[in-house]
Structures are given as C-alpha cells and as structure tokens.
C-alpha positions as CSV (number, residue, x, y, z in Angstrom):
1,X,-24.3,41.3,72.0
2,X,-21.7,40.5,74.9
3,X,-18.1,41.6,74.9
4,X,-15.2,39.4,75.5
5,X,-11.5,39.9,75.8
6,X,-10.1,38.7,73.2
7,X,-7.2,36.2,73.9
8,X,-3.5,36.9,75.9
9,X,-2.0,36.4,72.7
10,X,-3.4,39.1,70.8
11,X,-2.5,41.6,73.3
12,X,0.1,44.3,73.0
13,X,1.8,45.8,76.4
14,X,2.8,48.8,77.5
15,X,5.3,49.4,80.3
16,X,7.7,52.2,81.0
17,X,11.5,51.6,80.2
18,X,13.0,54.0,82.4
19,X,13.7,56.8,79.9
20,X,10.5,55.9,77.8
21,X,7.4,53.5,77.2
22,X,8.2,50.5,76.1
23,X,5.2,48.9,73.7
24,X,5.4,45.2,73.4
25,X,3.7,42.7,71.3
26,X,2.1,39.9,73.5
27,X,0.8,39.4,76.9
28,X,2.5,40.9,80.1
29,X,2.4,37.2,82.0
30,X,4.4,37.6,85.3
31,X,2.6,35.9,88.0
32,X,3.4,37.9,90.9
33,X,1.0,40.6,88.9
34,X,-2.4,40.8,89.7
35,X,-5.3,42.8,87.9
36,X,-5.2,46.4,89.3
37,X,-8.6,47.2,87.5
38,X,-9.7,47.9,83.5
39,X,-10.6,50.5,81.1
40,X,-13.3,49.6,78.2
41,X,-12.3,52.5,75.9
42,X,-13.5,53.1,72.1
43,X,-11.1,54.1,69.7
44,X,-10.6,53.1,66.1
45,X,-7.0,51.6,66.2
46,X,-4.8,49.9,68.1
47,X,-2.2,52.9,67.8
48,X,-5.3,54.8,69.8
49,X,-5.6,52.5,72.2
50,X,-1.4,52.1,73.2
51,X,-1.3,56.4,73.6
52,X,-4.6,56.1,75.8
53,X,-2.2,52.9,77.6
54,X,0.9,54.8,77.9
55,X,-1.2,57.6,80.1
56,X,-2.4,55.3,82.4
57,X,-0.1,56.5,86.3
58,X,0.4,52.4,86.5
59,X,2.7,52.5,83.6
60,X,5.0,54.8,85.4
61,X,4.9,53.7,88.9
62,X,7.0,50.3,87.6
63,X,3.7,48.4,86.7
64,X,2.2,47.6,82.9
65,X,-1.1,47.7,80.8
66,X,-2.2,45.3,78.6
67,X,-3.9,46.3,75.7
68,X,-6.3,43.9,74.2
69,X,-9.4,43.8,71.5
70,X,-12.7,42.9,72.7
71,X,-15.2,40.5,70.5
72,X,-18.5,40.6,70.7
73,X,-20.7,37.4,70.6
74,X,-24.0,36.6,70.2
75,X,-25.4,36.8,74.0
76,X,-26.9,33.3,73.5
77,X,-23.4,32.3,72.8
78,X,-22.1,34.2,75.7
79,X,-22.2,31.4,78.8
C-alpha cells in the first residue's frame, strides 16, 4: 500500500493566536507560505494528532501546521 495525503479540504490547522493555539477547520492557504518539512505520525484520532500539531516550535514562531489524514491506495493505483 502507498500513502497519500488526503485532500486541502479535509485538513484542520493549527496556528498560535497570540495568547493560545488556534485550531482551525480547513486548509492554511496563504501563498507566501511554503512547506517547511512534514511529520508522518500514528495516532488514533484527530484530537491526537492537533496536541502533537500544537508542539511543533513552527506554531509559535508566527508560522502554522496543517493537519491532514493520509489514505492508503493500492500501489498499482498509486501513479
């Protein structure tokens, strides 16, 4: 099986508010953003996943992490 990130739209965001994280439904889409790097973690839910997010140094330095599911497909599928 190959993983793929799921779609934008089914990712929740995590960037800091100035007195606190902010958690966000949707994709963090501003353009003058680029990809700083990833994390592939395994947790059970997505409540795991956004206190492993609001962690990461970036969320506090002004930048944010988007939090997404992975689906696995079929590696014939996979191209």
């Amino acid at each position: 099986m190959a993983r793929h990130l799921q779609p934008a739209d089914s990712a929740t965001t995590v960037r800091w508010g100035g007195d606190e994280n902010l958690i966000i439904d949707g994709p963090y889409a501003d353009t003058k953003e680029v990809l700083g790097g990833y994390y592939v973690i395994d947790v059970s839910t997505l409540d795991d996943a956004v206190e492993f997010a609001q962690r990461i140094p970036a969320v506090r330095l002004g930048g944010a992490v988007e939090v997404r599911p992975l689906v696995e497909v079929p590696v014939e599928y996979a191209h």
